[in-house]
N, C-alpha and C positions, 0 to 999 in steps of 0.2 A: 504494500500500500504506500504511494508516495506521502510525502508530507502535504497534509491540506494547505492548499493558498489562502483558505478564506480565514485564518490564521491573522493575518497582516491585519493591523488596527486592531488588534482585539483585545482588551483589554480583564485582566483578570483581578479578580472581589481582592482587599486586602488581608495581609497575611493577620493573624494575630497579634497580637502584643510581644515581641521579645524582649526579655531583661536581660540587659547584659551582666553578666554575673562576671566579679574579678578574676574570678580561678579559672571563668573559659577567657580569659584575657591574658592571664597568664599560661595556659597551656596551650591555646594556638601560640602565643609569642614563642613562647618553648619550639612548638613542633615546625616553624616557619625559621627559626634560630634570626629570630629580633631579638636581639640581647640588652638594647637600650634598657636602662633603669628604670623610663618612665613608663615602659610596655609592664612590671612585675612589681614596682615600688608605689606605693600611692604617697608619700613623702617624697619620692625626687619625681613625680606627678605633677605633686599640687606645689613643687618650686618652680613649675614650669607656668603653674597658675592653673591646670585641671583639677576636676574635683575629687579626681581617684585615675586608676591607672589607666591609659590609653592605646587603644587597640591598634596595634597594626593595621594600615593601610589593607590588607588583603581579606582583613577580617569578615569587611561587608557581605563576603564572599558566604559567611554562615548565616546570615539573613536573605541573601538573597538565592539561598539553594531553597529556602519555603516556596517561595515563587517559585523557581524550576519546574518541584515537585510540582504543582499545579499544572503547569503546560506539559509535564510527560504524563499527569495523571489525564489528561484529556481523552476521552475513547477517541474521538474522531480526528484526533491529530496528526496521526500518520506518524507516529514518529517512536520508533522501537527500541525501549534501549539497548539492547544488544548491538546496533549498530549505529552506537550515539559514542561522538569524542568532544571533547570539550576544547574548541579550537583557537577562542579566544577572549580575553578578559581586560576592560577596561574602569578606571572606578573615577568618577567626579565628584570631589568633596565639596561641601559649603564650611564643614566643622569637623574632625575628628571625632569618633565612637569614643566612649567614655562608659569604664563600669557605670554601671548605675543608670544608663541610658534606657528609656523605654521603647525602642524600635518597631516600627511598620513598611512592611513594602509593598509595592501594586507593580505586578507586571504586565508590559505593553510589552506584544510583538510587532517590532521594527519595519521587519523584513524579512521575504523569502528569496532567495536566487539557486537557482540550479550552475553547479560548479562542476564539469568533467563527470556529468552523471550522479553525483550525489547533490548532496541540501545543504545549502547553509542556513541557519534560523539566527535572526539578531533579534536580543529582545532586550528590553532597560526594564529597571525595579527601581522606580522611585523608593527610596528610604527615607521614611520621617519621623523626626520624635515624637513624644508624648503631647507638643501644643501642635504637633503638625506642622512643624518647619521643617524645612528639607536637609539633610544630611550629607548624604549622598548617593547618584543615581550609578548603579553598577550595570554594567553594559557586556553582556554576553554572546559570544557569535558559537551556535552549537551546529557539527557539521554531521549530517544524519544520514546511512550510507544507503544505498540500496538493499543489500544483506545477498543471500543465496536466492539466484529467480528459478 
């Protein structure tokens, strides 16, 4: 089943609420080896002026896979993971993530384009705090193959 086109503009309901909790701030900073002090210390954090420790730039990356999930739970999307790679990732901040942050994202798909027989899917996840100011919009291109015909 190819990936459906009528995909493109479509916007999907917002994810939940996510807390960021300090110890998943500190264990992705661990597994990504961001070793800065302000990614695991909330003392050399808040000398920076945050109000607790500060997530890695990649972090957005575990709010914005609730979205994902959303467009590969799609029945009619056409899009199988077994023949899904994750081909490319972009993030636009307005503020760094912050323990203690209450997180939401909404994903829009961008765009479809057919590439040497397979799919590419772009799609953004608006990320916003708890007054619904913007965070940042993480931008994802997933390349979804044909599989065995």
């Amino acid at each position: 089943m190819p990936v459906n086109p009528d995909l493109v503009g479509r916007v999907f309901p917002p994810t939940p609420p996510y807390l960021v909790g300090r110890e998943k701030v500190r264990e992705f900073a661990r597994a990504v080896f961001a070793d800065a002090p302000q990614h695991v210390d909330p003392e050399a954090a808040r000398a920076l002026g945050y109000a607790d420790v500060v997530a890695p730039p990649t972090f957005a990356m575990v709010v914005q896979d609730l979205t994902l999930q959303q467009l590969l739970a799609e029945p009619e999307a056409g899009i199988e993971l077994s023949h899904l790679v994750h081909a490319e990732q972009r993030f636009r901040y307005t503020r760094p993530i912050v323990a203690g942050d209450e997180l939401r994202a909404t994903l829009t798909v961008g765009g479809i384009r057919t590439l040497g027989g397979n799919t590419l899917v772009t799609s953004d996840a608006e990320i916003t705090d708890a007054e619904g100011a913007h965070v940042v919009t993480a931008t994802s291109v997933l390349l979804v193959g044909q599989g065995a015909a």
